[in-house]
N, C-alpha and C positions, 0 to 999 in steps of 0.2 A: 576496440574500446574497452577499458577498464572498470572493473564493476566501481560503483562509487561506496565510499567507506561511509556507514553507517553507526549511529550512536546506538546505545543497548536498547533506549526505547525506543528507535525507531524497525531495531532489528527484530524485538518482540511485537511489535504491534503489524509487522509486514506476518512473520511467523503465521500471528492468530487468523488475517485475513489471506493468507494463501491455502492454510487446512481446507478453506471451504471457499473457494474463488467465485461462487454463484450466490453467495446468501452475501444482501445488503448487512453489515454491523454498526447500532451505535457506538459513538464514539468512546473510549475507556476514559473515562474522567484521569484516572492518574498517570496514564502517557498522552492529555489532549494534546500536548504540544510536539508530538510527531508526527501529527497528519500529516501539515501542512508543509516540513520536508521533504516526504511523501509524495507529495501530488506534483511536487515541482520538478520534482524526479522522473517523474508520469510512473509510476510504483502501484501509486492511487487512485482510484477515482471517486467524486464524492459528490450523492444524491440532493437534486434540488428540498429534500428535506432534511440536510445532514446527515445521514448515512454514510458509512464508507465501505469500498469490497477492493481487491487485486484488481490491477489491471491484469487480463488475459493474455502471456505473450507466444507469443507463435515459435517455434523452432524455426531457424532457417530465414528466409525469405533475405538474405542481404544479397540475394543474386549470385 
C-alpha cells in the first residue's frame, strides 16, 4: 500500500502529534482543518472531549 500524500498542514500537525504519541493535544486553531483528514486516514484519533494524539502503529504484523 502507498503512503497517502498529505497537504503541509496536515503533514505538520501529524509531525507535532507523533513527537509525543502519548500526550492528548488540543487542537491548533490555524491548521483545525487537518484533523479531520487525519482521522479518516486513521493517522488520528480524537478524545470524546476534542483532543487529538497519533494513532500508535505497530511494525509488522501484515503476516
Amino acid at each position: 500500500m502507498t503512503e497517502p500524500v498529505l497537504t503541509r498542514p496536515q503533514r505538520d500537525v501529524l509531525n507535532v502529534l507523533q513527537a509525543q504519541p502519548d500526550v492528548w493535544h488540543a487542537p491548533d486553531k490555524r491548521n483545525r482543518y487537518a484533523y479531520q483528514p487525519l482521522m479518516r486516514l486513521g493517522l488520528v484519533e480524537r478524545s470524546p472531549d476534542g483532543l487529538y494524539r497519533a494513532v500508535k502503529v505497530t511494525e509488522g504484523g501484515h503476516g
